[in-house]
N, C-alpha and C positions, 0 to 999 in steps of 0.2 A: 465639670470643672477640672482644670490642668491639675496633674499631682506631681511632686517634688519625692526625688530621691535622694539624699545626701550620703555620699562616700566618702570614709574618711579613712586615717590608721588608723584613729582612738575612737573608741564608741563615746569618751565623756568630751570630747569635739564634735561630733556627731548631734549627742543628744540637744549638749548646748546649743548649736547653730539653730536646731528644731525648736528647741525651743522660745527663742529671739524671735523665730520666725512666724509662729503660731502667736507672738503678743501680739503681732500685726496682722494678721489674717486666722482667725482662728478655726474659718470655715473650712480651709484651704488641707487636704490630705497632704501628709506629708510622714516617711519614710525613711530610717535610718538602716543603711549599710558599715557599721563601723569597727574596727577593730577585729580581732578571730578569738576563738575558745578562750576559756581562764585569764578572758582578761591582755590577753598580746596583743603588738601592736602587729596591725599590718591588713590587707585590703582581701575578701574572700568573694571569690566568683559567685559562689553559692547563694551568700548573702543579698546580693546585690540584682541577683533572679527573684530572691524572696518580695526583698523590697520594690522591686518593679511591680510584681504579681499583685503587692498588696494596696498602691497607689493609682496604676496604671489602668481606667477603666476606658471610655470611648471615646472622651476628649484627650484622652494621652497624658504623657506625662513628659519629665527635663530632669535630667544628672545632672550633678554638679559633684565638683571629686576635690580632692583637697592638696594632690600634686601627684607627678609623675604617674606613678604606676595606677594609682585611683583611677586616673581617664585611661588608660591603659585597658587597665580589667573591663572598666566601664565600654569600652570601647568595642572591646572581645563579647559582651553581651548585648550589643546592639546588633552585631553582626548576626551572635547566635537567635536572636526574638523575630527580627525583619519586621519591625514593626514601626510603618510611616507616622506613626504619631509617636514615637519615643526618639525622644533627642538628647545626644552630651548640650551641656553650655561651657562655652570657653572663657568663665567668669572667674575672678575672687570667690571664694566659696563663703565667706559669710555675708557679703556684701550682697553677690549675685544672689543667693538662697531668698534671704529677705525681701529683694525685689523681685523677683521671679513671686514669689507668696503674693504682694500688694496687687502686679497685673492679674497674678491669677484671679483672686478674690476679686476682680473687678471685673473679669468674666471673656480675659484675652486668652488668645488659644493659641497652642505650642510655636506656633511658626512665628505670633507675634512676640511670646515671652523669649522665644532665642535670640531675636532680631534685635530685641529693643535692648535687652540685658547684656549683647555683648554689644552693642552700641557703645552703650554710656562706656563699660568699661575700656573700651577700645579711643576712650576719647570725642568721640565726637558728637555728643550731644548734654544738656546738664540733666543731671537729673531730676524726675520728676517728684511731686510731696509723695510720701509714704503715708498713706493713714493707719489706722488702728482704731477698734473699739473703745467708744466709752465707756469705764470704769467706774466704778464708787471712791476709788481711789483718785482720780483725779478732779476730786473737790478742791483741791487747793490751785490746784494750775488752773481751773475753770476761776476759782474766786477771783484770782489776783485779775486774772483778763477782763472779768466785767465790769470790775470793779477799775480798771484803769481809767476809765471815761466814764462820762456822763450817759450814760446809754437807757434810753425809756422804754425799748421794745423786753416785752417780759417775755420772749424768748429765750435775752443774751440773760442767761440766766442758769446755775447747776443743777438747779433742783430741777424747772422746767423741763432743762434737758436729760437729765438721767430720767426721769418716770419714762420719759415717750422714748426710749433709745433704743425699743426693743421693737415698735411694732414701725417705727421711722426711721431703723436700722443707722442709727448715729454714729459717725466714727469721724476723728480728729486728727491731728497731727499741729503740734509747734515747731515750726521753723523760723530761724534771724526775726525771733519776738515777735512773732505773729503766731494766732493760732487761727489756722482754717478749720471747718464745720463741713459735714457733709452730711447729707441724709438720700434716703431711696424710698419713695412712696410710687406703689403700683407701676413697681418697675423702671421711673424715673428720679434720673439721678440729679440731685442738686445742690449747688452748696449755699451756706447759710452765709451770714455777713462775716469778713474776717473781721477780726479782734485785735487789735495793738494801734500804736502811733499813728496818728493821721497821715503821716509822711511818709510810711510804708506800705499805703491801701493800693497805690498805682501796681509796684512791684508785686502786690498780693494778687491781684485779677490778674496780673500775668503770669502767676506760678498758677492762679486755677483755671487760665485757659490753655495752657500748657498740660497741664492734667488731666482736662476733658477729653483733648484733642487725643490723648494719647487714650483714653478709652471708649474711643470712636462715639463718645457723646456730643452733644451740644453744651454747651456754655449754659445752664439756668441758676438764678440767683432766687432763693425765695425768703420770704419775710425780711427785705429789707428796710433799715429807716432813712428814712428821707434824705440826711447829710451824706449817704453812702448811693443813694442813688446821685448825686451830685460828683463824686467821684467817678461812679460808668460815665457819666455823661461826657467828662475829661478825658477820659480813658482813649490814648491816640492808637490803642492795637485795633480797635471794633467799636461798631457799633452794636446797640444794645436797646430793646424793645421792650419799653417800662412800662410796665401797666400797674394801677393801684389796687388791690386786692381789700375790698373793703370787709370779708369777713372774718380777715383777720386783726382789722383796728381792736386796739386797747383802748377801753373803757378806761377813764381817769376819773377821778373824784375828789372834791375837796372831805380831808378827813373830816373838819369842821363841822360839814353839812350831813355828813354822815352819822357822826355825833348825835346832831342837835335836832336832825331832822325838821328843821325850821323852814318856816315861808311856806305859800302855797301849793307850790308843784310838789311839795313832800308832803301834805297833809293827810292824803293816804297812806303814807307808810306810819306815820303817826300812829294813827288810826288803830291799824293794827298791832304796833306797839304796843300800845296800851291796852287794849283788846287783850295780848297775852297775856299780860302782868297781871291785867283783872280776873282773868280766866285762873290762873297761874299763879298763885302768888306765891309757893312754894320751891318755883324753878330757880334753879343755883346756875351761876354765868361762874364755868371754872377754868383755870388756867390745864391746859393740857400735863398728864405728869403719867408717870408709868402707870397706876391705878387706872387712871381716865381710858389711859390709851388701851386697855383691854377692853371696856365696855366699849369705845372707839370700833375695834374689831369684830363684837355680836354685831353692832348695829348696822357695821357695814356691810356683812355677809346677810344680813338679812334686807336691808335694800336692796340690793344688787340681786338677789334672788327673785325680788319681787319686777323688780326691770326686765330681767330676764326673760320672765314667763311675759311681760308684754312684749318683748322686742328679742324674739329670740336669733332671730339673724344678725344682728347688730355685735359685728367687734369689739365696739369702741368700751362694751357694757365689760367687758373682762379683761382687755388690757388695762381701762383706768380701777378695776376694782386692785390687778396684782400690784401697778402703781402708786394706791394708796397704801395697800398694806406693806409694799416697801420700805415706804417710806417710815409708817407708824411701828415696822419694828425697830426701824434703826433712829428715832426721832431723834435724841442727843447729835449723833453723828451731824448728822444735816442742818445742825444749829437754827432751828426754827422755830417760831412763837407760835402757839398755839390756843383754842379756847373751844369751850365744850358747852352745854345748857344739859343739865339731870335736873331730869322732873321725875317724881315719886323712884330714885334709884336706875333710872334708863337715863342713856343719853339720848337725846331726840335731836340733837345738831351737834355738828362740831365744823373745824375750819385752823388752815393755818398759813401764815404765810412767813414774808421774811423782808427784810429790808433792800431795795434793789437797787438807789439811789441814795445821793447825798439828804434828796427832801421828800423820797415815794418808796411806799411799802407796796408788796406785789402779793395779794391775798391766790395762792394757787388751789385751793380745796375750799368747798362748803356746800356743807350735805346738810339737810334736814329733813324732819320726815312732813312730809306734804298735808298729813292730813291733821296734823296739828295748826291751828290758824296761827298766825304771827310768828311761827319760828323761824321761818328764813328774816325773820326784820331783826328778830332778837339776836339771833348769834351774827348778824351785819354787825348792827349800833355796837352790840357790845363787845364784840371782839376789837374793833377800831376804836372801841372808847376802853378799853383798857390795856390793849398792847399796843399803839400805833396814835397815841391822840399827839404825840411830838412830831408826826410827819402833817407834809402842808397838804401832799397826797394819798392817794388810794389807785393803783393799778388792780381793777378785777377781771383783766382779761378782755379775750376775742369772744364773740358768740357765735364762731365758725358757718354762720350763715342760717344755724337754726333758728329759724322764725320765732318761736316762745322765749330762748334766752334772748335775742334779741330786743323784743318789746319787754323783759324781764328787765335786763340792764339799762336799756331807754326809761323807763322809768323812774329810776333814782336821780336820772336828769347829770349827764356827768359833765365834766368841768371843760374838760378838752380828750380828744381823741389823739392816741397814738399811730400817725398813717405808716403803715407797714408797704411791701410792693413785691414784685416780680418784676425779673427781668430775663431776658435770653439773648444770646452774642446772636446778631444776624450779619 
């Protein structure tokens, strides 16, 4: 990856620029030349070798100086290195640094970050989104955007999206009230459905095929809903090759049925409902609280232990375990309803989700231990029947294509399917 040097007079101009730069690319090395000894102001050769030495590996790196003598010196050290992968840029230095960072982290190399950075500044082209990681801090910009629309995909969601932001490398950017999505899974790159006004989706696919283009990717959309796949179809820059991705449908469910587990096609879950209870009578159905949520955490590290040793090559078994416990240290934060079943002092399930719609709750966790009969029906029925019996719905997710959750959630017989898709600009 390209590394950044920033030369300045002041080291506390220096640091700051680094660090504006690193909120957006945090992968991205980057190296300050700034100021001389005790604190003066002014630009040091020496320095400016150091910082090369310390950034500068075999993809190279790119100066940026903050006037006159800066590229000056800077200049005198390209001479003195001779090295074809180190280059000045003839940028804005807070401006250029930052985007110089975004190409970098996106995996473009020296000749294209000098190219494209004094482009834009040179005028002739716009420029392209900046992303940045997602944050725990940007619950509140995530809330307000999902929450603008009617939106059913329990993707467009903060919770969803912060647990999985580390192993699907999420990163965002809000631009003229949109918020674009991006993720990388096994090296490809894709972006999620933008977020804001219906009347700004057109202008959105064309800031994110402008974006792609510029990081010599293709154009891919994934997990999109249906009314946005109606949008590409409009879309007069490209065409776009939509296919429906059926393992990531959302399961929907009348809360009602969930409830009451009523009529036929439920009379096995019944079944073992009751089963529990008779089994059980001593089992407590509790709201999630600081107390719970410790027993929450034995019981998770002991699950996940136990998965382990079955499926020890499987990722998915330790990112979704730090996942939960994210979440369950910070529960308050994340404003989420929760519910638990202690039988004799253990917890044997828990589960939590949150409100995602005007008239549907999006259950994102639920764990139970297996070898208790009826406690996956137990902590269902009554999590829904006592946090959520005022929604008309139940969003419980994708079954990502595993055969078992699959015929698990077919089971409960759901109401309507959320069709999620893919697309690629051809």
């Amino acid at each position: 990856m390209v590394g950044i040097v920033i030369v300045s007079h002041s080291h506390t101009l220096a640091e700051g620029v680094r660090e504006l730069a690193e909120m957006m690319a945090r992968e991205v090395k980057i190296a300050c030349a700034g100021g001389l000894e005790e604190g003066l102001s002014g630009v040091s050769y020496e320095r400016i070798i150091n910082a090369v030495e310390e950034v500068c590996g075999r993809d190279g790196a790119v100066i940026f100086g903050d006037m006159g003598s800066a590229m000056l010196t800077s200049e005198l050290v390209l001479e003195e290195m001779k090295d074809d992968k180190l280059h000045l840029v003839n940028a804005p230095l807070v401006e250029g640094v930052v985007r110089a960072a975004a190409l970098a982290s996106g995996g473009a190399d020296v000749e294209t970050i000098v190219q494209r950075v004094e482009a834009e500044w040179n005028g002739r082209r716009v420029i392209a989104i900046v992303f940045r990681d997602l944050v725990k801090e940007d619950k509140p910009l995530l809330d307000r955007y999902c929450h603008s629309q009617y939106y059913e995909n329990s993707h467009l969601n903060f919770t969803n999206l912060f647990m999985w932001r580390e192993p699907y490398q999420i990163r965002i950017c809000e631009e003229n009230d949109v918020l674009y999505m991006i993720s990388t899974w096994q090296d490809e790159l894709m972006a999620l459905q933008p977020l804001g006004a219906e009347d700004k989706m057109q202008e959105a696919i064309g800031r994110l095929a402008e974006y792609f283009k510029e990081q010599g990717r293709p154009l891919v959309f994934s997990g999109i809903e249906k009314f946005f796949v109606r949008e590409l179809e409009f879309y007069p820059g490209a065409k776009f090759d939509i296919k429906s991705d059926r393992d990531n449908f959302d399961y929907v469910y009348l809360a009602e049925k969930l409830i009451n587990l009523s009529g036929r096609k439920l009379h096995s879950k019944k079944n073992h409902l009751n089963a529990f209870r008779k089994l059980y009578p001593q089992a407590e159905c509790l709201p999630i609280d600081d107390d719970i949520i410790t027993l929450c955490k034995i019981e998770l590290n002991n699950w996940y232990k136990l998965r382990l040793a079955d499926e020890p090559d499987d990722p998915f078994i330790g990112w979704e375990r730090k996942a939960i416990m994210e979440i369950l240290n910070d529960f308050r934060y994340f404003d989420l309803k929760g519910g638990a079943i202690r039988l004799d002092g253990r917890i044997i399930a828990f589960t939590f989700g949150e409100q995602l719609n005007k008239d549907t709750a999006v259950i994102h966790v639920e764990k139970a231990d297996p070898d208790i009969r009826g406690a996956y029906p137990a902590i269902n029925q009554g999590f829904v029947a006592h946090a959520w019996s005022h929604m008309t719905y139940i969003n419980r997710e994708e079954d990502m294509g595993h055969e078992g959750l699959r015929k698990a959630k077919e089971s409960y017989k759901p109401e309507k399917m959320i069709e999620k898709f893919t697309a690629r600009m051809i």
